[in-house]
C-alpha positions as CSV (number, residue, x, y, z in Angstrom):
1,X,3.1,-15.2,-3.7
2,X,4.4,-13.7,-7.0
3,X,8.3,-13.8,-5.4
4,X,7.8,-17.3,-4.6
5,X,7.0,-17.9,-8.0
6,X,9.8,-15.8,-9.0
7,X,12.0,-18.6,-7.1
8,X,10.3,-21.5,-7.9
9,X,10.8,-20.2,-11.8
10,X,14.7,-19.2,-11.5
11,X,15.7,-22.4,-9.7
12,X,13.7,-24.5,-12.4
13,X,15.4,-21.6,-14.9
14,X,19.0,-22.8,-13.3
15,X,18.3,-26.2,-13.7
16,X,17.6,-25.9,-17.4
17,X,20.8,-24.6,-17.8
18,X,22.5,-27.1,-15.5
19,X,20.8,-29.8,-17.4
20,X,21.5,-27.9,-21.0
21,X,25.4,-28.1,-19.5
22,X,25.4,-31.7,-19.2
23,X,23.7,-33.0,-21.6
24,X,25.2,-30.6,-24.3
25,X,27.2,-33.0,-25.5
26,X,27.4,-34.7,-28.6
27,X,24.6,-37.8,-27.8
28,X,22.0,-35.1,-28.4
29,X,20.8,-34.1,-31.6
30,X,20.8,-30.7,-33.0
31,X,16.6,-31.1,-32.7
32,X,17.0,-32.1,-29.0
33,X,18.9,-29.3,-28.6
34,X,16.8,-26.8,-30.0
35,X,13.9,-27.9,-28.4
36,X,16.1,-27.4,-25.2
37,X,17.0,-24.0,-26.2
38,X,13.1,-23.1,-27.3
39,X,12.4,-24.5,-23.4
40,X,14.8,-22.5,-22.0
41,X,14.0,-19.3,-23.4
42,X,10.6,-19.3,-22.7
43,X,11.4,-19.8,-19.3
44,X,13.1,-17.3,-19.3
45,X,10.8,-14.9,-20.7
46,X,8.2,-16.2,-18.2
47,X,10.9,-15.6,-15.4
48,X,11.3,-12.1,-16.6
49,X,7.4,-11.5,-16.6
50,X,7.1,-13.0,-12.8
51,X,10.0,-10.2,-12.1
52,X,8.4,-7.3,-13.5
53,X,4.7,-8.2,-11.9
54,X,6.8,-8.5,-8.7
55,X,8.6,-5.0,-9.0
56,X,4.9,-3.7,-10.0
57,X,3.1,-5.2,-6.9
58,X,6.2,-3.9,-4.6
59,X,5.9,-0.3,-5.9
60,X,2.2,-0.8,-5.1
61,X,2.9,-2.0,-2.0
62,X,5.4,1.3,-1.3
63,X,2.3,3.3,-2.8
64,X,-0.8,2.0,-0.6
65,X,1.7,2.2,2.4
66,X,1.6,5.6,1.5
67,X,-1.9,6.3,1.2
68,X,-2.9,4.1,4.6
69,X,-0.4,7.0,6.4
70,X,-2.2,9.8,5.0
71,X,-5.4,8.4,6.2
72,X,-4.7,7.7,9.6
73,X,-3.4,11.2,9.8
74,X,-6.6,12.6,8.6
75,X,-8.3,10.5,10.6
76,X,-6.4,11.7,13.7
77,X,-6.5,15.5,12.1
78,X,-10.8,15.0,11.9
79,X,-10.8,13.7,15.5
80,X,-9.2,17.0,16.8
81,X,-11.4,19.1,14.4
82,X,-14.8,17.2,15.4
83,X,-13.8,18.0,18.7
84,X,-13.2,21.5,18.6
85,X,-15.8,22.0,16.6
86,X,-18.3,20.5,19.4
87,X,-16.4,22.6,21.9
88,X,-16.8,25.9,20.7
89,X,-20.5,25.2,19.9
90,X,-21.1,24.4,23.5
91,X,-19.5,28.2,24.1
92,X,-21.6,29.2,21.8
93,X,-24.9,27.8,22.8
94,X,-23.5,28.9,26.5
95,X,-22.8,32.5,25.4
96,X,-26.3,32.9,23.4
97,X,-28.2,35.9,25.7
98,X,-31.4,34.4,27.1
99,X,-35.3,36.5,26.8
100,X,-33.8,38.9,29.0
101,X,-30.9,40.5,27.1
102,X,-30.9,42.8,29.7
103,X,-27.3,44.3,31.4
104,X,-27.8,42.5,34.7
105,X,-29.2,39.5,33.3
106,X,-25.5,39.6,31.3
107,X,-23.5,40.4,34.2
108,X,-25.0,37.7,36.1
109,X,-24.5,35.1,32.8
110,X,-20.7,36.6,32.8
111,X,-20.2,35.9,36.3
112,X,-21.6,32.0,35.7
113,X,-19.0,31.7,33.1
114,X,-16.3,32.8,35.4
């Protein structure tokens, strides 16, 4: 939106100057002309402000493109850790010894395992 203003503002910005061009002759007055010239610049000062906002919302733009990356690789970074973490608590719970911590009720877990 901004760099459609930015357009809409130097082509009315161009026109001031074709029109300042053409009609600079002597069958203005000085006064005309000044007022002309007051128009003009303030134009162009709004032309420059469009220009700047637009630079700031691009580097914004650059900057949030940024920041979405990094979160989708944390996101894709958590996925892998959630699901190692679940993994190796299923080990766990599978490893814990039972009532019987007994050597052939561990042999016999050991062998399930295999």
């Amino acid at each position: 939106e901004l760099e459609n203003q930015l357009a809409a503002k130097s082509k009315t910005l161009d026109e001031l100057k074709q029109s300042l061009a053409l009609n600079g002759s002597a069958e203005q007055t000085p006064e005309a002309q000044s007022l002309r010239i007051a128009e003009l610049y303030e134009m162009m000062d709004s032309t420059i402000v469009t220009e700047v906002c637009c630079l700031q919302v691009a580097q914004l733009k650059a900057s949030m493109q940024s920041i979405l990356e990094q979160w989708r690789a944390y996101d894709d970074i958590y996925a892998e850790v959630s699901l190692m973490t679940a993994r190796y608590l299923y080990c766990i719970e599978q490893c814990k010894p039972g009532e019987e911590a007994s050597l052939e009720a561990l042999k016999k877990q050991v062998k399930t395992l295999k």
